[in-house]
BATORTOR-343182 format. One record per residue (C-alpha): y, z, x. Coordinates in steps of 0.2 Angstrom, whole numbers, plus 5000, padded with zeros to 4 digits. Layout:
N
YZX...
***
This chain:
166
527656695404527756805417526256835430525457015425525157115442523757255445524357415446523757605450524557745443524157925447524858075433524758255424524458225404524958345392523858485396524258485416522758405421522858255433522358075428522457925436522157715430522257535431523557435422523857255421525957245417527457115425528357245431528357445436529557495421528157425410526957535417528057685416528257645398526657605394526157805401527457865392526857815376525157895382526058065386525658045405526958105417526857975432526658055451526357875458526457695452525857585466525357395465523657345470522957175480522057055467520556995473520656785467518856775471518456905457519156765444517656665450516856595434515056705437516156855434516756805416515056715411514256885415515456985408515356885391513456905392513457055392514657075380513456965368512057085372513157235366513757145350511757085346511457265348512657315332514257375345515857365339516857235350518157365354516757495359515857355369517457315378517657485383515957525386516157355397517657425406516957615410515357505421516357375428516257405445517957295451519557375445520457235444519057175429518957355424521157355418520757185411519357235399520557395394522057285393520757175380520557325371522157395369522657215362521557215350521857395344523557315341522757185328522757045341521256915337519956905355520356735356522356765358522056895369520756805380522156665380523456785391522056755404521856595407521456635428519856735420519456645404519556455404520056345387518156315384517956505382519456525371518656405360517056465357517456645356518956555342517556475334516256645334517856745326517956625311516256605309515856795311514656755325515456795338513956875348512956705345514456615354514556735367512956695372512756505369514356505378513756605395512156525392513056345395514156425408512856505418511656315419513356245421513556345437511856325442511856125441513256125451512556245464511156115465512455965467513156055481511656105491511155915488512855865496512555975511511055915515511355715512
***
């Protein structure tokens, strides 16, 4: 599988008025494509620096919590993904929650497209959120699953500060 790369594109859509986004894709012609099929005349396609530090673990347990607060709420998952997206506050998380999105407009289960981001998302979460789809609980395993990761995190802060001062 190819690695997917951040890019920022700048545009005119149909009606003349300039636009601009964030696109995860393996290559530029992708992206073209992809605007394309949005009726979106590109003016620039450049790609961006990714942050590796953004794929820290805290990023995706708070990104699945908050994601379980919008399902207990009654939101539909593709609405809390994108009401996810609009307030994400790093791009390179913001195209990743709109490339979720547009998977599952597609018919793709959460899991499946979860899966095509394994440097975000690790097996464990795959599993669960598998596990909440089939049981159609899927906001109870979001949270159960960033209530696990988030202790997890904390235990081995603790372990490290411990550590440090041995």
């Amino acid at each position: 599988m190819a690695t997917k790369r951040l890019w920022r594109w700048r545009g005119i859509d149909v009606q003349g008025a300039p636009c601009q986004g964030m696109l995860w894709q393996t290559k530029r012609l992708e992206v073209l494509q992809h605007l394309q099929q949005q009726r979106v005349i590109p003016l620039a396609v450049r790609r961006c620096a990714v942050k590796q530090s953004l794929w820290h673990p805290r990023y995706s347990c708070e990104t699945i919590r908050q994601l379980a607060t919008l399902l207990q709420a009654g939101l539909p998952l593709a609405e809390g993904l994108s009401l996810l997206a609009q307030q994400q506050s790093h791009a390179q998380w913001q195209a990743l929650l709109e490339a979720l999105g547009r998977e599952l407009a597609q018919g793709v289960a959460f899991s499946a497209a979860l899966a095509q981001w394994p440097q975000a998302f690790p097996p464990l979460y795959l599993a669960m959120i598998s596990t909440g789809e089939l049981t159609g609980k899927l906001d109870i395993c979001c949270l159960q699953l960033a209530n696990q990761q988030q202790e997890q995190q904390r235990l081995a802060s603790k372990v490290k500060k411990a550590l440090r001062y041995r």
